[in-house]
Biotite code that builds the C-alpha atoms (Angstrom):
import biotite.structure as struc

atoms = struc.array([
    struc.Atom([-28.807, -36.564, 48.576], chain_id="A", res_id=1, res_name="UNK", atom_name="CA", element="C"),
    struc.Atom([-25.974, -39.545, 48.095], chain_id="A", res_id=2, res_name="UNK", atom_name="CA", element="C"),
    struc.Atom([-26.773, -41.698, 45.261], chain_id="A", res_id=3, res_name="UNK", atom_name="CA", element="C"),
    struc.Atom([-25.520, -45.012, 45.016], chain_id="A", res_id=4, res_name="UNK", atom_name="CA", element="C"),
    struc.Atom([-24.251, -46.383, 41.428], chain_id="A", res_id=5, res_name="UNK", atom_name="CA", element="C"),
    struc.Atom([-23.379, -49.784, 39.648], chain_id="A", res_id=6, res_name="UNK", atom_name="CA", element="C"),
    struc.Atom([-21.627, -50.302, 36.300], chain_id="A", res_id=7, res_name="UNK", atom_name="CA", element="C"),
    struc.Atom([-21.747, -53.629, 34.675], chain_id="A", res_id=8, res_name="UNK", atom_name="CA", element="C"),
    struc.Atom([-19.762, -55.160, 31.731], chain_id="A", res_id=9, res_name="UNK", atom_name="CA", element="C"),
    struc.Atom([-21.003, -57.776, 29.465], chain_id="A", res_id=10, res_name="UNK", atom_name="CA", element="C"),
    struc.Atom([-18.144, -58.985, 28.096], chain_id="A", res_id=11, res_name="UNK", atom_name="CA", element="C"),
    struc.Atom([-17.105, -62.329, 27.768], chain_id="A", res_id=12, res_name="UNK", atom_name="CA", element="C"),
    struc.Atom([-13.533, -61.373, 26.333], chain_id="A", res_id=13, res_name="UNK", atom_name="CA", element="C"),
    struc.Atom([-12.877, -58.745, 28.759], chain_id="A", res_id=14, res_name="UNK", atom_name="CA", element="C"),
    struc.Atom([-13.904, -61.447, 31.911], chain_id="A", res_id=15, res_name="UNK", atom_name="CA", element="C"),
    struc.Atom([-11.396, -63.391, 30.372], chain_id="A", res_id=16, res_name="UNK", atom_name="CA", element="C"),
    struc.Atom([-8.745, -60.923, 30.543], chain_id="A", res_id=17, res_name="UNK", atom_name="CA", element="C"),
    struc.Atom([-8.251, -60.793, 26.224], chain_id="A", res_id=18, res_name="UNK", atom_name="CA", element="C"),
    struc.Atom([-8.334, -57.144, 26.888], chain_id="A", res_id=19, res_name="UNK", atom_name="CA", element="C"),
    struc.Atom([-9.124, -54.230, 29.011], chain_id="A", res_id=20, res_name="UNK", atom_name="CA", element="C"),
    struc.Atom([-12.844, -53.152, 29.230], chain_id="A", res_id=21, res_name="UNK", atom_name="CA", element="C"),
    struc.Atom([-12.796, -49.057, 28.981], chain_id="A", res_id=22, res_name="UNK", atom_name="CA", element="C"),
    struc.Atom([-16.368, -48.233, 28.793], chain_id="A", res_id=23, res_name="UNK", atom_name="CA", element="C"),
    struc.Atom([-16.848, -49.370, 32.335], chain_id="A", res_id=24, res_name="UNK", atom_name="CA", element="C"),
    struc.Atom([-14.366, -47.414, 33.270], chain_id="A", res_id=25, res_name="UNK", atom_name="CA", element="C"),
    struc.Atom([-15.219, -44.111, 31.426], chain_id="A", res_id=26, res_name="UNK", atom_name="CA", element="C"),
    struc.Atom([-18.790, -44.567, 33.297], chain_id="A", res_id=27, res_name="UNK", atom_name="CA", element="C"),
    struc.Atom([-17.210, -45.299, 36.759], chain_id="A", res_id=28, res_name="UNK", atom_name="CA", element="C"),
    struc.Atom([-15.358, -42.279, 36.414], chain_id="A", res_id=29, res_name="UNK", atom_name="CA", element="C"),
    struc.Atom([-18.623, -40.221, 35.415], chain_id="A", res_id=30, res_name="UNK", atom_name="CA", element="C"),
    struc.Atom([-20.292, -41.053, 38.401], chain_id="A", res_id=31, res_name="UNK", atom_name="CA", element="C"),
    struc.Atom([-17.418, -40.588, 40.434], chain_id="A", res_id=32, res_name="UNK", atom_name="CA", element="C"),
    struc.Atom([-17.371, -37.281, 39.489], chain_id="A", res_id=33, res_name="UNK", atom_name="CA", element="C"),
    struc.Atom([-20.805, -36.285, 40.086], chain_id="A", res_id=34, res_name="UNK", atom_name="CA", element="C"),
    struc.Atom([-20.084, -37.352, 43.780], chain_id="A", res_id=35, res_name="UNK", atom_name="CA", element="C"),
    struc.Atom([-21.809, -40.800, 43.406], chain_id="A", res_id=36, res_name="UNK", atom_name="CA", element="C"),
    struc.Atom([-20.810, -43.465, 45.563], chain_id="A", res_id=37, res_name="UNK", atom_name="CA", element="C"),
    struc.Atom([-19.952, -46.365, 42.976], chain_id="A", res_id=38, res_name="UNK", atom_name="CA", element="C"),
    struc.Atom([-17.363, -49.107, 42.988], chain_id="A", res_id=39, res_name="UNK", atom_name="CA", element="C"),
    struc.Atom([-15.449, -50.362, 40.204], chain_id="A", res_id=40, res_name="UNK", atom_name="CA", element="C"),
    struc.Atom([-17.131, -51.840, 37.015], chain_id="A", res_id=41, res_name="UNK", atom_name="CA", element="C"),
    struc.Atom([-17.786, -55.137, 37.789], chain_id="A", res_id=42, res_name="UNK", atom_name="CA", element="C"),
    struc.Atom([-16.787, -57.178, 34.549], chain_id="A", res_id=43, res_name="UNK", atom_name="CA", element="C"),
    struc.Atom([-19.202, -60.604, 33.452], chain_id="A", res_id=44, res_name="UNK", atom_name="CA", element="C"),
    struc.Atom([-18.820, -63.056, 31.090], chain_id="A", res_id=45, res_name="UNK", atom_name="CA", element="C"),
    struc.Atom([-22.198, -62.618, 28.401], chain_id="A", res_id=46, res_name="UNK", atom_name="CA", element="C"),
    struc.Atom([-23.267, -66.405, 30.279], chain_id="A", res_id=47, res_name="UNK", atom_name="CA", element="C"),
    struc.Atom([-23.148, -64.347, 33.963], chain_id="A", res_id=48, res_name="UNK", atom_name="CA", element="C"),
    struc.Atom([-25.057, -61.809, 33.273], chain_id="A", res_id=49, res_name="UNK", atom_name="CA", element="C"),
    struc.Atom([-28.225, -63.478, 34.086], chain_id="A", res_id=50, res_name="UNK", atom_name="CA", element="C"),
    struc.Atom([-26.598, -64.370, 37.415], chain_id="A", res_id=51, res_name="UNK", atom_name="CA", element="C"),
    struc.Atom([-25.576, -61.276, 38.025], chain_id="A", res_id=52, res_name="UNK", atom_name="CA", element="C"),
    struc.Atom([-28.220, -59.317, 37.227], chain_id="A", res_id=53, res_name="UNK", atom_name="CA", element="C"),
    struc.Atom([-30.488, -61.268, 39.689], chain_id="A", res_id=54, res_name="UNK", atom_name="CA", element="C"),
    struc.Atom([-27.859, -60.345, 42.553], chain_id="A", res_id=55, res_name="UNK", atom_name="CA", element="C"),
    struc.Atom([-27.712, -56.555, 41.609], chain_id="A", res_id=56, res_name="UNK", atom_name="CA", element="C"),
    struc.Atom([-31.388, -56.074, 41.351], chain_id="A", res_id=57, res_name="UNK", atom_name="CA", element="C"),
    struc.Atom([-32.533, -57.778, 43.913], chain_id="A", res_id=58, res_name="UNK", atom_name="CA", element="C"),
    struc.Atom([-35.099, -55.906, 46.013], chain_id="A", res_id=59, res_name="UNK", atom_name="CA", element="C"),
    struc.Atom([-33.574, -54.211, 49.274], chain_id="A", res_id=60, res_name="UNK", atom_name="CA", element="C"),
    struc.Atom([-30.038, -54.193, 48.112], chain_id="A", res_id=61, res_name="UNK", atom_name="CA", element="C"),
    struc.Atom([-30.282, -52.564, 45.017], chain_id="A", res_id=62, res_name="UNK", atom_name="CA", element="C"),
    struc.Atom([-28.157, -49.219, 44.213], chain_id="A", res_id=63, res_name="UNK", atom_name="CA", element="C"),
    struc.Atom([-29.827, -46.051, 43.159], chain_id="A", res_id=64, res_name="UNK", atom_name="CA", element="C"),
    struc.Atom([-28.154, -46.542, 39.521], chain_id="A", res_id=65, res_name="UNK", atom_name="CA", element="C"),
    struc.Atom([-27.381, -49.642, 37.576], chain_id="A", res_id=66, res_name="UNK", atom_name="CA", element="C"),
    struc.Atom([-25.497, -49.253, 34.273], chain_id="A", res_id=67, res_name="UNK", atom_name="CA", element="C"),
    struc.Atom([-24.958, -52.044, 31.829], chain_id="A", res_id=68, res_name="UNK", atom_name="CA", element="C"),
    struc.Atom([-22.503, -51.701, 28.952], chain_id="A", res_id=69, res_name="UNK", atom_name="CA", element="C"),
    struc.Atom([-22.552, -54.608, 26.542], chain_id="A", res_id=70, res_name="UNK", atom_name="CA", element="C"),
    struc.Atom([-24.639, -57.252, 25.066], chain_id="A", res_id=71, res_name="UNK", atom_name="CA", element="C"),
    struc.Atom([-26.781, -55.024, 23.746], chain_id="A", res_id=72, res_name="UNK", atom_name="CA", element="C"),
    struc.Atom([-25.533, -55.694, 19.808], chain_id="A", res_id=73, res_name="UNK", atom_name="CA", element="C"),
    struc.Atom([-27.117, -58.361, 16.866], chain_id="A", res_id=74, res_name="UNK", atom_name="CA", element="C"),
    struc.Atom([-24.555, -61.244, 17.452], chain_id="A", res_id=75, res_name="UNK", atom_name="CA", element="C"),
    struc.Atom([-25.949, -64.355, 19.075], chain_id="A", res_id=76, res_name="UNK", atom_name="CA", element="C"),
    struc.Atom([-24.518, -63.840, 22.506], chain_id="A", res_id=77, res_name="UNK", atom_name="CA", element="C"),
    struc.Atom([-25.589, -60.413, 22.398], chain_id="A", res_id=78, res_name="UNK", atom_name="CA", element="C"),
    struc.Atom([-28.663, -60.888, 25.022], chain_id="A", res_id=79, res_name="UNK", atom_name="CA", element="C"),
    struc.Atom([-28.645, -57.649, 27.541], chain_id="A", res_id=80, res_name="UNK", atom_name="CA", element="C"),
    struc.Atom([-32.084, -56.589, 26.519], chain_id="A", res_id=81, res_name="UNK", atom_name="CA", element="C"),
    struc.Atom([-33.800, -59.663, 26.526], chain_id="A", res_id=82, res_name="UNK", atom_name="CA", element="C"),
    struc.Atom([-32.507, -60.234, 29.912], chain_id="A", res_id=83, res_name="UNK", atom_name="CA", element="C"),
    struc.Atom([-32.515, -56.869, 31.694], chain_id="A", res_id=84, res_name="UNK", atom_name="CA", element="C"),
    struc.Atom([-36.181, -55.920, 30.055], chain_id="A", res_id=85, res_name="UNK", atom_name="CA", element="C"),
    struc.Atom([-38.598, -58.509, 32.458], chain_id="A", res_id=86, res_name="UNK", atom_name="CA", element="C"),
    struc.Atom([-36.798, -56.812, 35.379], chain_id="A", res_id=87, res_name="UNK", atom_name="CA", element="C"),
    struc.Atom([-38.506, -53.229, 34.381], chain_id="A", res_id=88, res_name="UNK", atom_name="CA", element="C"),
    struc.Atom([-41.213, -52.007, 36.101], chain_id="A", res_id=89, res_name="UNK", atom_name="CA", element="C"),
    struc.Atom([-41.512, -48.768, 33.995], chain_id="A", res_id=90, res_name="UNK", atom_name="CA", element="C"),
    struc.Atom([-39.488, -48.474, 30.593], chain_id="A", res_id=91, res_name="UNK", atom_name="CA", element="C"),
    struc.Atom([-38.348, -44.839, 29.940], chain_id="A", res_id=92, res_name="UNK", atom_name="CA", element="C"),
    struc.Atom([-38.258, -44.848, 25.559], chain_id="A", res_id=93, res_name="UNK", atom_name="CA", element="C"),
    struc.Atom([-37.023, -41.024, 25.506], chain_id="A", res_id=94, res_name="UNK", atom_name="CA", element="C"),
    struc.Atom([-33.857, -41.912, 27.169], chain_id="A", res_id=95, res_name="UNK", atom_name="CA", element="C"),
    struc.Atom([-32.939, -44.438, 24.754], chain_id="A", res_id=96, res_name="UNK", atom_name="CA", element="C"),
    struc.Atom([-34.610, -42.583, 21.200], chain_id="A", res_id=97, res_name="UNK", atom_name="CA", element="C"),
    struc.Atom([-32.488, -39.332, 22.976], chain_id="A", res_id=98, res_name="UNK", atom_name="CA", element="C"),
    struc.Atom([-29.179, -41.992, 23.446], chain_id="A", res_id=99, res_name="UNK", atom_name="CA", element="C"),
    struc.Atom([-29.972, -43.117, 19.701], chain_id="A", res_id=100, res_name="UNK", atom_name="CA", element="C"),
    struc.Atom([-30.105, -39.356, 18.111], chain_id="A", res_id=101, res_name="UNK", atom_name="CA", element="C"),
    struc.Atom([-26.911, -38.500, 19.957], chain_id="A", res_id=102, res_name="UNK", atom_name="CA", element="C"),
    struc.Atom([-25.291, -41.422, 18.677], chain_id="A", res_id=103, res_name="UNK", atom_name="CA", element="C"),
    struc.Atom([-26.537, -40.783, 15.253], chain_id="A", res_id=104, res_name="UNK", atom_name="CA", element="C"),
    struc.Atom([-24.738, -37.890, 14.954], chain_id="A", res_id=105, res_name="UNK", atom_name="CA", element="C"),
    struc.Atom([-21.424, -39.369, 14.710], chain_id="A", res_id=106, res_name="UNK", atom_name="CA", element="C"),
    struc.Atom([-22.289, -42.878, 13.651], chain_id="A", res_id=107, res_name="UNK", atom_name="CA", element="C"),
    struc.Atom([-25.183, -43.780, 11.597], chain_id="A", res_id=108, res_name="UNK", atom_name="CA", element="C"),
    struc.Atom([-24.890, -47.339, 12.970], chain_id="A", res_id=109, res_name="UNK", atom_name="CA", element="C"),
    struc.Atom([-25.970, -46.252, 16.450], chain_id="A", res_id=110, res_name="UNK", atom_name="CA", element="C"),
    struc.Atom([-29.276, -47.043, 16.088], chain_id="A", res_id=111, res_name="UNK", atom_name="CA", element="C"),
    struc.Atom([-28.928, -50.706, 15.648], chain_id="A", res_id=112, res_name="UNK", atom_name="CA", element="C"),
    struc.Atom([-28.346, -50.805, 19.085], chain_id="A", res_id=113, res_name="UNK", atom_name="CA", element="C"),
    struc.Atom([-30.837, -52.711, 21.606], chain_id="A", res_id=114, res_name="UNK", atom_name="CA", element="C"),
    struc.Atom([-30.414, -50.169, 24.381], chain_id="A", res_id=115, res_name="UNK", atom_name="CA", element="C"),
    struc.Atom([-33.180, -50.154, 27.258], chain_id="A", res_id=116, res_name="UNK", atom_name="CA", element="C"),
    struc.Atom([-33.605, -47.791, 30.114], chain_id="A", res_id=117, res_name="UNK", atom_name="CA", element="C"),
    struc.Atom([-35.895, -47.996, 32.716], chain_id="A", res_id=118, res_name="UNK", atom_name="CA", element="C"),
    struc.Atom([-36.654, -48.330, 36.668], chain_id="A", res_id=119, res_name="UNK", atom_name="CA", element="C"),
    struc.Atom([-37.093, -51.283, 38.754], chain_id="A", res_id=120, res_name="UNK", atom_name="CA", element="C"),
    struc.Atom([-38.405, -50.088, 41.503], chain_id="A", res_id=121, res_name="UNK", atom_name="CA", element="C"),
    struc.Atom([-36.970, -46.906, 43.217], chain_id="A", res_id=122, res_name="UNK", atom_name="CA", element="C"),
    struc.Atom([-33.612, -47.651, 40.844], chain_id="A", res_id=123, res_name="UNK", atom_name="CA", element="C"),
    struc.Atom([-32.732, -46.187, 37.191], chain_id="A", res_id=124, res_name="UNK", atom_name="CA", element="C"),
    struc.Atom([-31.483, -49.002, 35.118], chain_id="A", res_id=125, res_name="UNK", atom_name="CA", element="C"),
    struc.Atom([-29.627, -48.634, 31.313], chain_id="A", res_id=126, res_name="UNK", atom_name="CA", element="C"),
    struc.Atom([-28.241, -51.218, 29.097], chain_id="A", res_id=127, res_name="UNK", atom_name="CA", element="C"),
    struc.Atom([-26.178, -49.644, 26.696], chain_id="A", res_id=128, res_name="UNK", atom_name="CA", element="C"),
    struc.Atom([-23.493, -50.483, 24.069], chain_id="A", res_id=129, res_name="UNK", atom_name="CA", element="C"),
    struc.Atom([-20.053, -51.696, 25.146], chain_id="A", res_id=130, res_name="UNK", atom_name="CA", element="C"),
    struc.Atom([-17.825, -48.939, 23.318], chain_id="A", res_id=131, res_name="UNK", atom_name="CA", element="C"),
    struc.Atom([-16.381, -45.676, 24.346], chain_id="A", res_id=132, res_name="UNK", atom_name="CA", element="C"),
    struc.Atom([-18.354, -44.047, 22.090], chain_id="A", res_id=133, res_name="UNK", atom_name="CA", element="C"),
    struc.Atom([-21.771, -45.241, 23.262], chain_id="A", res_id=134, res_name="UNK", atom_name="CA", element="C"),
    struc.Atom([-20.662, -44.872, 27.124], chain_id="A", res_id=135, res_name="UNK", atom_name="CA", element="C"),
    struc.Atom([-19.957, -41.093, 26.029], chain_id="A", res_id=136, res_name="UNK", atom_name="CA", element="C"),
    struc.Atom([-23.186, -40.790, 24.483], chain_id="A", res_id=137, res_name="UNK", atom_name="CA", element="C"),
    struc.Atom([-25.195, -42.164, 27.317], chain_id="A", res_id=138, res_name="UNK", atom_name="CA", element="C"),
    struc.Atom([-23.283, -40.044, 29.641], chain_id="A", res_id=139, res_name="UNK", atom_name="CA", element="C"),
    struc.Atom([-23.973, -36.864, 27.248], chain_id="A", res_id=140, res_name="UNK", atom_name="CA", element="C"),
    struc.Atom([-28.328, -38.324, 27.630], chain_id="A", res_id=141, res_name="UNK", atom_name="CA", element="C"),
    struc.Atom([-28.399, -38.763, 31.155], chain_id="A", res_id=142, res_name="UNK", atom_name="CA", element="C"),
    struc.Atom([-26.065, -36.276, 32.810], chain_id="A", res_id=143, res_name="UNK", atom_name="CA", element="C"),
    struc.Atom([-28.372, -33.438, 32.731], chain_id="A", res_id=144, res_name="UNK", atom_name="CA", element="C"),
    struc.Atom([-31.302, -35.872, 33.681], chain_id="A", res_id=145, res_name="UNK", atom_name="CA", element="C"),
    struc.Atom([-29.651, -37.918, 36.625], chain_id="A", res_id=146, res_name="UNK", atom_name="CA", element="C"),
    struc.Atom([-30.279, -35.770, 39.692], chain_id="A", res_id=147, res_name="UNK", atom_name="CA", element="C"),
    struc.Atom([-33.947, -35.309, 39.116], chain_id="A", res_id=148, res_name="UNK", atom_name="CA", element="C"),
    struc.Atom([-34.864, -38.821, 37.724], chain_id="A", res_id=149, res_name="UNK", atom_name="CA", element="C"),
    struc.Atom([-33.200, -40.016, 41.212], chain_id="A", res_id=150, res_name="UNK", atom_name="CA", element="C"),
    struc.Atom([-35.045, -37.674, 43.073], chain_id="A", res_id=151, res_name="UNK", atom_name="CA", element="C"),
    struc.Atom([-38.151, -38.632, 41.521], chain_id="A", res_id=152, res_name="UNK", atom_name="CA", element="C"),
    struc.Atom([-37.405, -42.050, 41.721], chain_id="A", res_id=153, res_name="UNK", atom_name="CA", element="C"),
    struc.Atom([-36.953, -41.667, 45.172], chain_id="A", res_id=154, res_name="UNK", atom_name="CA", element="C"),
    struc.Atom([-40.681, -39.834, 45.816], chain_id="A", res_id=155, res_name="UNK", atom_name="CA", element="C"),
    struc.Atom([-38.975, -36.296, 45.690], chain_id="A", res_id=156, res_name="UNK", atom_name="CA", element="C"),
    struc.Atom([-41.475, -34.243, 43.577], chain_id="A", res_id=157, res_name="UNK", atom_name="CA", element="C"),
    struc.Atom([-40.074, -30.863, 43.072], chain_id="A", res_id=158, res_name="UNK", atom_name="CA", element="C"),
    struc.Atom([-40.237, -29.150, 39.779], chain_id="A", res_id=159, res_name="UNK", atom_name="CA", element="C"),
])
C-alpha cells in the first residue's frame, strides 16, 4: 500500500528565513523512512496557514497524511487548532492524551499544548508542537499506529 504524506510548518520566523525549522524536517525524514512518499516540509508564515490549509485539504487532492508542527502554543498567533479543528470530520482524543503522556515524561509542560488529531475524510491529520521534542514524541504515538489507521482510513478492515 503507498501512502502519501504532508508536513507543514507554522512558523512565521522560520518563513522568514530567522532560522532553520528542524521539526519539519525530523518528520519528513520519519516518513521517508517508513517508505512514504512525502515531499519536503512546506514552511508558512502563522497568517498562511489558513491559506494553506484550504489547498492541502481540499477534497480529491488530499495526501493520505497531513502533519502540522506549530501554532499549536498559548501566544496570540498561536492559532493551529482553532483553524485545523472545523476541517475534522472525526477527532481521534487517544492520539493526542497518548502524545500528551509521552511528552509528560520528559517535560511537565507538554500538556499545555493544543495538539489535535483527527481525519478529514479518508486522510489522518495532526497538529502538533513546533519543537524537536514534540515531533519525536508524536513520531514515538503514531509510528506503531500509522499503517493500520491508513488502512482503515482507507476501508481496509483487517484486524
Amino acid at each position: 500500500m503507498t501512502v502519501s504524506a504532508l508536513v507543514l510548518v507554522s512558523s512565521t520566523r522560520a518563513a522568514a528565513g530567522e532560522y532553520t525549522d528542524r521539526s519539519g524536517a525530523l518528520l519528513v525524514e520519519w516518513l521517508r523512512g517508513r517508505g512514504v512518499d512525502v515531499p519536503d516540509a512546506r514552511v508558512v508564515a502563522d497568517a498562511d496557514l489558513p491559506g494553506a490549509l484550504a489547498e492541502v485539504l481540499q477534497e480529491g487532492t488530499r495526501p493520505d497524511v497531513v502533519l502540522i508542527s506549530g501554532g499549536t502554543g498559548l501566544t496570540p498567533d498561536d492559532r493551529t487548532p482553532e483553524l485545523l479543528t472545523p476541517y475534522l470530520d472525526r477527532e481521534l482524543a487517544g492520539i493526542v492524551h497518548a502524545f500528551w503522556t509521552k511528552g509528560m515524561e520528559s517535560v511537565p509542560t507538554a500538556v499545555l499544548s493544543r495538539a489535535v488529531a483527527g481525519t478529514v475524510g479518508t486522510t489522518f491529520v495532526m497538529a502538533l508542537p513546533g519543537s524537536t521534542g514534540a515531533a519525536r514524541d508524536a513520531v514515538a504515538v503514531i509510528d506503531p499506529l500509522l499503517d493500520h489507521l491508513v488502512s482503515m482510513l482507507k476501508g481496509h478492515h483487517d484486524h
